[in-house]
C-alpha positions in Angstrom: -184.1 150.8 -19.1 -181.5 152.9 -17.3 -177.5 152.2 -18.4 -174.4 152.8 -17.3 -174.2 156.0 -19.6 -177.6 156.9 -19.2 -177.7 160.4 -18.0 -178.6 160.6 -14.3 -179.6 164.3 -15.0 -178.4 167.5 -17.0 -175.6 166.1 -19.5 -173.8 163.9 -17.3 -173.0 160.3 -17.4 -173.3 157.8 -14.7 -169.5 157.1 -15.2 -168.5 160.3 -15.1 -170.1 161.1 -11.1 -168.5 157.9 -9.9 -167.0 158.3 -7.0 -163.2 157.0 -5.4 -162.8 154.0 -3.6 -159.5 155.3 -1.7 -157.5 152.7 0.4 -156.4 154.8 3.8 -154.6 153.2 7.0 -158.3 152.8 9.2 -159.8 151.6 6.3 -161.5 152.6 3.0 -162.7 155.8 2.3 -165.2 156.8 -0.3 -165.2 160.3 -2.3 -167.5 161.8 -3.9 -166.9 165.4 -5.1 -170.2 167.2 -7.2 -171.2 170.2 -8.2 -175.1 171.1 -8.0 -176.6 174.0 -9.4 -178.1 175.9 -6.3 -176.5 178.4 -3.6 -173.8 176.9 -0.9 -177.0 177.6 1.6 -179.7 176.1 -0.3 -177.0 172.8 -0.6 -176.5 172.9 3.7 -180.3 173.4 3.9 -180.9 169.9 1.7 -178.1 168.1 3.4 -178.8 169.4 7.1 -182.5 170.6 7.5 -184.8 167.4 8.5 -187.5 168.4 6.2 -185.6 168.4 3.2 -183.5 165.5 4.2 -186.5 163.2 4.1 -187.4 164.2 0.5 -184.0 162.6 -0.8 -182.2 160.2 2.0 -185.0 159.7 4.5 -186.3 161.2 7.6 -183.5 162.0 10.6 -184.7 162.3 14.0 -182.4 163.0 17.1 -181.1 166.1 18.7 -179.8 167.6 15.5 -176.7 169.9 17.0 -172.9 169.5 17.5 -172.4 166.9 20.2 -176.3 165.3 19.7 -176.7 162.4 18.3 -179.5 161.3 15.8 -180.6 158.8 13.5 -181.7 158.2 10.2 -184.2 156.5 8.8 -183.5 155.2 5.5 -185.9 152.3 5.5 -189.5 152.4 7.0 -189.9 155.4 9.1 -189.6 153.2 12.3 -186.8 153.6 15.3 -184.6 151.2 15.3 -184.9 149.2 12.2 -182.4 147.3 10.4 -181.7 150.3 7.8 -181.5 153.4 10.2 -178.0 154.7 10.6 -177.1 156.5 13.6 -174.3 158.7 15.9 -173.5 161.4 17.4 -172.9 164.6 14.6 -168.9 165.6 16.1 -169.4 169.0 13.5 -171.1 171.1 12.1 -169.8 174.6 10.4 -173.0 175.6 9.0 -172.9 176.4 6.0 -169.5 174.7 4.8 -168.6 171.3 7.1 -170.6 168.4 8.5 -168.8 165.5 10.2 -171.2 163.0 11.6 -170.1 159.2 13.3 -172.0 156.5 11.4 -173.7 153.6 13.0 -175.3 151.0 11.1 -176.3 147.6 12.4 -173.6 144.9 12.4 -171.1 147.6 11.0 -168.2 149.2 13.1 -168.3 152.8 13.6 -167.5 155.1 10.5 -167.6 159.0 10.0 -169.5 160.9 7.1 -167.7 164.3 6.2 -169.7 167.0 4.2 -167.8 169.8 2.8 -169.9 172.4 0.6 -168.0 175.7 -1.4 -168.8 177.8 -3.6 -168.5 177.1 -7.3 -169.7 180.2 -9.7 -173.2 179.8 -9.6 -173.7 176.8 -7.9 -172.2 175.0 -5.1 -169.9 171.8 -4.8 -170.6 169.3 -2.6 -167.7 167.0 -1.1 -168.9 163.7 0.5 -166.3 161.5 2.0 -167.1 158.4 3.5 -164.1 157.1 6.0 -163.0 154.0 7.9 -165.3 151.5 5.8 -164.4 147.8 5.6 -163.0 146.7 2.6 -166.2 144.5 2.1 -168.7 147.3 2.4 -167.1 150.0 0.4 -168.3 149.2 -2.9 -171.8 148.5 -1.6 -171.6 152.1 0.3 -170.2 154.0 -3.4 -173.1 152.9 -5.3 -174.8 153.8 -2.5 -174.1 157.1 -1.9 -174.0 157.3 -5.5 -177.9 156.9 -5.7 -178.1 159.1 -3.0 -176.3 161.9 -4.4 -178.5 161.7 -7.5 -181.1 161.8 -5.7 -180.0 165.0 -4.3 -179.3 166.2 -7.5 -183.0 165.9 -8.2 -184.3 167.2 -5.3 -182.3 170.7 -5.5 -182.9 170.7 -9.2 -186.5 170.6 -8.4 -187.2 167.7 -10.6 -189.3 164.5 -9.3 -186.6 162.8 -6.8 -186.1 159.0 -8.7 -186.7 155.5 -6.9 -182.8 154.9 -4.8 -183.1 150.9 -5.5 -183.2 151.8 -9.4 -180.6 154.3 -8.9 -178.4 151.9 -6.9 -179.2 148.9 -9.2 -177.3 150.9 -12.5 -174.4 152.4 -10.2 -173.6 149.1 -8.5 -171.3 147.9 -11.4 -169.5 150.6 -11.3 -168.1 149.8 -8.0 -168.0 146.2 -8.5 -165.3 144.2 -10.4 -165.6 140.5 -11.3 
């Protein structure tokens, strides 16, 4: 059974890729900043290109270019269901910046920001999450959390883990009693 300090992959503790919980005036942002061992391009390829989005968060559908607006499909691969996230993707600086507007069901409108640079021989990724409610934030950390390790696996090249496993361990990291 998974811990806290079990290691989510290559040497590193579960604790030691949590992310911030930052309080900002429109809300609260989460940031995550990790480095992955893989090319800046190979990085925007994972994070941008729908094929290799749907190995690790799910499958994106939409017109998939600076003003379009898409939506992904983290659930059952079915439009419109309760776990799809959508917007309109405000920019995109391939291969260093993403912004992207962030619809979910019963949840106001928040924006996802992507920044990848180069790190020696691998790549950093810098996920920020902004404008969340107070009361979703934590839920959204461990969740971006388990997708982020899921990344990690899927440029690594190693089996991509279950996301409800990987959520279930980083959840109490982002939640205090």
């Amino acid at each position: 059974m998974a811990s806290e300090d079990a290691p989510p992959g290559k040497g590193t503790t579960m604790s030691e890729l949590r992310g911030a919980l930052l309080p900002a005036a429109d809300g609260t942002t989460v940031r995550f900043e990790r480095r992955y061992g893989t090319s800046p391009e190979d990085l925007w390829s994972a994070v941008t290109e729908p094929g290799r989005l749907a190995r690790w968060l799910g499958p994106v559908y939409g017109d998939l270019r600076e003003g379009g607006r898409y939506e992904l499909r983290m659930g059952e691969d079915v439009a419109g269901a309760a776990e799809n996230a959508t917007g309109r993707i405000r920019e995109c600086v391939p291969p260093q910046r993403l912004v992207i507007e962030w619809e979910f069901p019963g949840e106001s409108t928040t924006l996802v920001e992507a920044v990848i640079r180069p790190d020696g021989d691998g790549a950093v990724l810098v996920l920020e999450h902004h404008r969340l409610e107070e009361s979703n934030a934590r839920s959204y950390g461990a969740g971006w959390h388990a997708s982020l390790g899921q990344l990690a696996d899927h440029v690594s090249g190693d089996p991509v883990r279950a996301w409800a496993e990987l959520y279930r361990v980083a959840l109490p990291l982002y939640v205090t009693d």
